[in-house]
N, C-alpha and C positions, 0 to 999 in steps of 0.2 A: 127348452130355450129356442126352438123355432122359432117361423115368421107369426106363425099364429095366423095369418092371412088364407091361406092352403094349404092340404096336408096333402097334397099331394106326392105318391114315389121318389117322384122328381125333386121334392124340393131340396134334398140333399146337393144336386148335381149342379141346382141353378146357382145355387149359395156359392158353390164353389167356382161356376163361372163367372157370376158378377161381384165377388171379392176375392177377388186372385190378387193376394195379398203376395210381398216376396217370401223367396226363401228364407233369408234374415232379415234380423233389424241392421238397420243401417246405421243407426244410433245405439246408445247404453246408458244407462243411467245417470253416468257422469258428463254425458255429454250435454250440450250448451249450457252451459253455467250459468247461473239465477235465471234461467227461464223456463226450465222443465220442470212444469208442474205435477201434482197429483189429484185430478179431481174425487170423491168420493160417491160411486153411484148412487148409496141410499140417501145421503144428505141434499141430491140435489136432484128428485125425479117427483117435483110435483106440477110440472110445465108437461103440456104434450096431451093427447086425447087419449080417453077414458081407458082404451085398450092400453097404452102405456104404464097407466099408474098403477099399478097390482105392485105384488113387493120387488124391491129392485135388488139384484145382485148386487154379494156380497162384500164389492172389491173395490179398488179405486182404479182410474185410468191417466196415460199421461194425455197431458197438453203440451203445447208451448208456446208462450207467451214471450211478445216480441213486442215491447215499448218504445212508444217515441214519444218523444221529448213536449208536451203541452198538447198532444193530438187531441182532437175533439172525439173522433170516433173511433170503433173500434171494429174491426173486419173480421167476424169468424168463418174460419176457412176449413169447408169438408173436402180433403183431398177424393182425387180419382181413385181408382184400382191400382195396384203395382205400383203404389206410394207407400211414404209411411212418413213420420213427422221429417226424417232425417234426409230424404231423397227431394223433399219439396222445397227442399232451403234455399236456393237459387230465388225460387220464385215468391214466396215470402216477405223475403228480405227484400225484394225487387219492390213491392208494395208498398210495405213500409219507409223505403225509403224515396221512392216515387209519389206516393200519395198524402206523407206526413198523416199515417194511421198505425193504429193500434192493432195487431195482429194477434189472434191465438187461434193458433192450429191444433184440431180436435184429432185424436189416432181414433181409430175402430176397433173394436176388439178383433183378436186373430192378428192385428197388423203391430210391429213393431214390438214392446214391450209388454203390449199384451196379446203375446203368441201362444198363453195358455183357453185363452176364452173362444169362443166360435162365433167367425160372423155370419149374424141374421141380418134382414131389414128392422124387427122390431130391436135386436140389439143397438142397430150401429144409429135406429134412431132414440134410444134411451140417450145417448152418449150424448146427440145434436141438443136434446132439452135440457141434459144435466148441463151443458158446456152454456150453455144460454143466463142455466139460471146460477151457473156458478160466477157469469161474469155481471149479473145484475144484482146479487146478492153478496157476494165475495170480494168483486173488486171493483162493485157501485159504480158500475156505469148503465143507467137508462134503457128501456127498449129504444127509446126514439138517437141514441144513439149507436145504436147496433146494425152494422151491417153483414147479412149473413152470405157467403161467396161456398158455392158448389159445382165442383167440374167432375163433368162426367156422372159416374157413378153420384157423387157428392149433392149431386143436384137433388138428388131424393130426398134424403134429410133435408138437406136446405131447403126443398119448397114444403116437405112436411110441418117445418117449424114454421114457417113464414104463413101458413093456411092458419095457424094456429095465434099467432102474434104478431102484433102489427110493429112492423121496426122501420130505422132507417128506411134500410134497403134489402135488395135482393138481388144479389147477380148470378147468372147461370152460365156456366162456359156447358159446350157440347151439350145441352139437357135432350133427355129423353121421353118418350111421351108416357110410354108404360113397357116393363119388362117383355110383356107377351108381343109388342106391336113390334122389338128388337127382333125377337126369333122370328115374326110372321115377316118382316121385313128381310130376312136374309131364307130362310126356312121355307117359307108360304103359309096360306093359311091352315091346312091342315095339322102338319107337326106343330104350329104354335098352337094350338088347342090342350098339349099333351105338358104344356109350361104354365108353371105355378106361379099368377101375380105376386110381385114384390114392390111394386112403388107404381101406385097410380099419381104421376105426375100431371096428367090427363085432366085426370078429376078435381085434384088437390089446389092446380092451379088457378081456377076460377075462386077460391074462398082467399085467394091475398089480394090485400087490401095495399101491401106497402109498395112503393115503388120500385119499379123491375127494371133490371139489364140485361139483355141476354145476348152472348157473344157468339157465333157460328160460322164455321167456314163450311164455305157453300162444296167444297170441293171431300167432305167427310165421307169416309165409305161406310162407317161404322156405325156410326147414328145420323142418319139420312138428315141434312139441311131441313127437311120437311117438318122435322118434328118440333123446330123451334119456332118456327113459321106459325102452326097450329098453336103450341103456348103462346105466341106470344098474340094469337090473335083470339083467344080465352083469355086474357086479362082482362079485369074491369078496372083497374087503378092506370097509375102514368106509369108508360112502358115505353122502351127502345128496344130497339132490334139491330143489334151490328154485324152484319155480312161479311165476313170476310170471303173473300172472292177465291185468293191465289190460296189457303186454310186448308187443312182434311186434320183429322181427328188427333195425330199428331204434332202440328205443329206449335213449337213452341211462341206462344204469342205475345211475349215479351220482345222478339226479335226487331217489330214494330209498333212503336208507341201507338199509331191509331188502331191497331186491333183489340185492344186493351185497357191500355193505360189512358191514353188522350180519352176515351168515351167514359171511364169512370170519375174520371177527375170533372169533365164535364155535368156529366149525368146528377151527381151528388154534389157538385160543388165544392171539391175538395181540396185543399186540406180540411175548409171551416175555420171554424171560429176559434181561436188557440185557449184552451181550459185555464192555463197559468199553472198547473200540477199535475204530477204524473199518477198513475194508477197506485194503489195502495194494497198489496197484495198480503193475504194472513201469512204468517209462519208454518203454519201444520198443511200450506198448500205444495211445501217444498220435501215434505215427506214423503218418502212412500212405506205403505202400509199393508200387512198383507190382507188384514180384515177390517170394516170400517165397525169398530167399537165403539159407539157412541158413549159408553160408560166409561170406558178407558180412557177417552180423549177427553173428557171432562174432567177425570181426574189428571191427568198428563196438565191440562191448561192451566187447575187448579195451583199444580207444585209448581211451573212455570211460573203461572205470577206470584207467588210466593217466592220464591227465589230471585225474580228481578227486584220485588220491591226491597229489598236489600242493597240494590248495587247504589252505590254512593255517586253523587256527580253524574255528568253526563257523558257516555260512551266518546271514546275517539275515534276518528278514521286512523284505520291502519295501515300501513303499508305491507306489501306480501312479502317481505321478511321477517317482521316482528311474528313473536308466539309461536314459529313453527308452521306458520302459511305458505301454502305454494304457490301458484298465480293464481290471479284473481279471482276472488267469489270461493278456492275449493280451500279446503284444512288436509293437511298430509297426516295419517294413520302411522303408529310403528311401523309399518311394512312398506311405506310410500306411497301408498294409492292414495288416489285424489277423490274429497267426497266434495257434494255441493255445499254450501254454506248459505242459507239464509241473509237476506239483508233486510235488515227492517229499522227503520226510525217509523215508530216504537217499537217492541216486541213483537206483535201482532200486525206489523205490517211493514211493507216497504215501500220505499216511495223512488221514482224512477225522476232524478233531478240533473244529469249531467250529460242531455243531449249535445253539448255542445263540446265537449272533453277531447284531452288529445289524444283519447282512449281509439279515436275515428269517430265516423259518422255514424256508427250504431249506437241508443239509446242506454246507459250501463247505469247500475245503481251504485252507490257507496256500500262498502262493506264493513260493518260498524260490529266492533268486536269489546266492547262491554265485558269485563269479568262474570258479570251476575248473568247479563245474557248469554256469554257464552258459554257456561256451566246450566242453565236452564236449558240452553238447545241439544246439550251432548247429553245428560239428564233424558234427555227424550229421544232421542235419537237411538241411543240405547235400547230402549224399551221397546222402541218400534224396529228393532232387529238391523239398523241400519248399517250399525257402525258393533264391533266388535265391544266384549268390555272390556279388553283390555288395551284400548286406544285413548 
């Protein structure tokens, strides 16, 4: 499960320098409610170049999917290092509600809930193509509506997928030129000789095609101003470059809309064009799964819709008191705990309609609880080790 790029001694040590992932998750399972998803690696790794597509590991990883209300596009965001879905919530949310976009935040393996797996470059970029094609195929939104956003570390995946496919957009906070040019830049040239490439950003940038933004503050100790200076002046497509002067490698750049926000809304023209419908998410993306059984899940969908087509009339909205509901989106077990609860008009999907609710200003779905639906979804849930059987 290496880089596969160098096999070098080292590459153990660099892994572990340039994914210094936290001590915990910052998040759990049940945390943010109908938005943490389950991608599944095999079902979504036919995006990505040649060295990618061999067979893909056998698990699923989380997302998290942040809706707003008729957004045109959709922002996938590869966090930094000593991130993980749950620690970057501030700045997300700042997006989403800043920009009137569609946000899903991709984890890495090793980071967050998947603290069993190890991260590589060639892992954390499986995740970047699965995460791509799971929102073009899964929740049918376009390349040309896709905007891929990478800070720091993130920027690797992001421009690997972007060399790769032509999208919206492309924004880089802090980007790097190549792993070895990090150490030779702090190091010298000699010890970076003895550092095993992980992301030629260098090279990679010259094959996009899509429209680039790249944010940097010139006062960065960590990844020298210079490097993005050089990307960005290897672009062949429409490209900006935003300086931040008073910026170093920390600072939070939300503090200032033109570090950021003003240049992206600018840049891309955003919010856009309003869809009039929100994204339409499957039910088995709110699962998690220990193994992606493609046989299993086909019979799972099978007795699923067997079982809806049964239910009579059309499901109600409920309130979180009826049935033994606890707040919103979760169902309470014998024991109390709170598990997520799928929301879908139909079975096989949900649709995100009450941006405007006095729920606040974040994007929230109806929670629609159907008899037949909801004995199909505990039916499943079950099998997939979710929920106890005797809940």
């Amino acid at each position: 499960m290496g880089c596969g790029l160098s096999r070098g001694a080292d590459v153990g040590l660099v892994n572990k320098l340039l994914f210094a992932a936290p001590d915990s998750s910052s998040y759990a399972a049940w945390s943010f409610k109908g938005e943490l998803l389950w991608v599944p690696l095999a079902q979504y790794s036919s995006f990505g170049e040649s060295s990618l597509r061999g067979p893909a590991d056998d698990y699923v990883f989380p997302c998290r999917l942040l809706q707003c209300d008729k957004a045109e596009y959709l922002v996938i965001f590869y966090h930094k290092n000593a991130d993980d879905l749950g620690s970057c919530k501030p700045f997300v949310e700042k997006i989403r509600s800043c920009l009137g976009v569609h946000v899903l935040v991709v984890e890495y393996p090793g980071y967050g809930l998947c603290s069993s797996s190890t991260a590589t470059a060639e892992q954390v970029n499986k995740h970047a193509f699965a995460a791509v094609e799971f929102a073009q195929t899964a929740l049918g939104v376009p390349l040309r509506q896709i905007i891929v956003l990478g800070s720091c570390i993130g920027t690797g995946p992001a421009i690997t997928v972007a060399a790769e496919l032509e999208l919206a957009g492309l924004v880089l906070i802090s980007p790097f030129l190549s792993v070895v040019q990090i150490f030779r830049d702090h190091l010298g040239g000699v010890l970076s000789k003895l550092v095993s490439e992980q992301f030629r950003n260098d090279v990679l940038i010259k094959s996009v095609r899509s429209p680039t933004l790249i944010c940097h503050g010139k006062l960065d100790k960590l990844v020298p101003f210079a490097h993005a200076e050089q990307l960005h002046r290897s672009l062949k497509c429409k490209a900006k470059l935003v300086d931040s002067s008073a910026a170093n490698h920390h600072t939070n750049l939300l503090q200032d809309e033109q570090q950021f926000i003003a240049p992206m809304r600018e840049f891309f023209d955003l919010p856009g064009s309003p869809s009039g419908k929100g994204l339409r998410v499957p039910a088995w993306a709110f699962l998690r799964r220990r193994h992606n059984d493609r046989v299993l899940l086909a019979k799972e969908a099978a007795e699923m819709d067997r079982l809806c087509s049964k239910q009579v009339g059309s499901p109600k909205v409920c309130d979180s008191m009826e049935r033994g509901h606890g707040g919103e989106g979760c169902t309470r077990d014998k024991g109390g705990s709170s598990q997520q609860s799928p929301r879908s008009p139909p079975v096989d999907a949900v649709s995100c309609s009450d941006g405007g609710s006095q729920r606040g200003p974040l994007c929230q779905t109806e929670l629609l609880c159907g008899h037949g639906l909801e004995a199909a979804l505990k039916l499943l849930w079950h099998r997939c080790g979710l929920l106890s059987r005797s809940s």
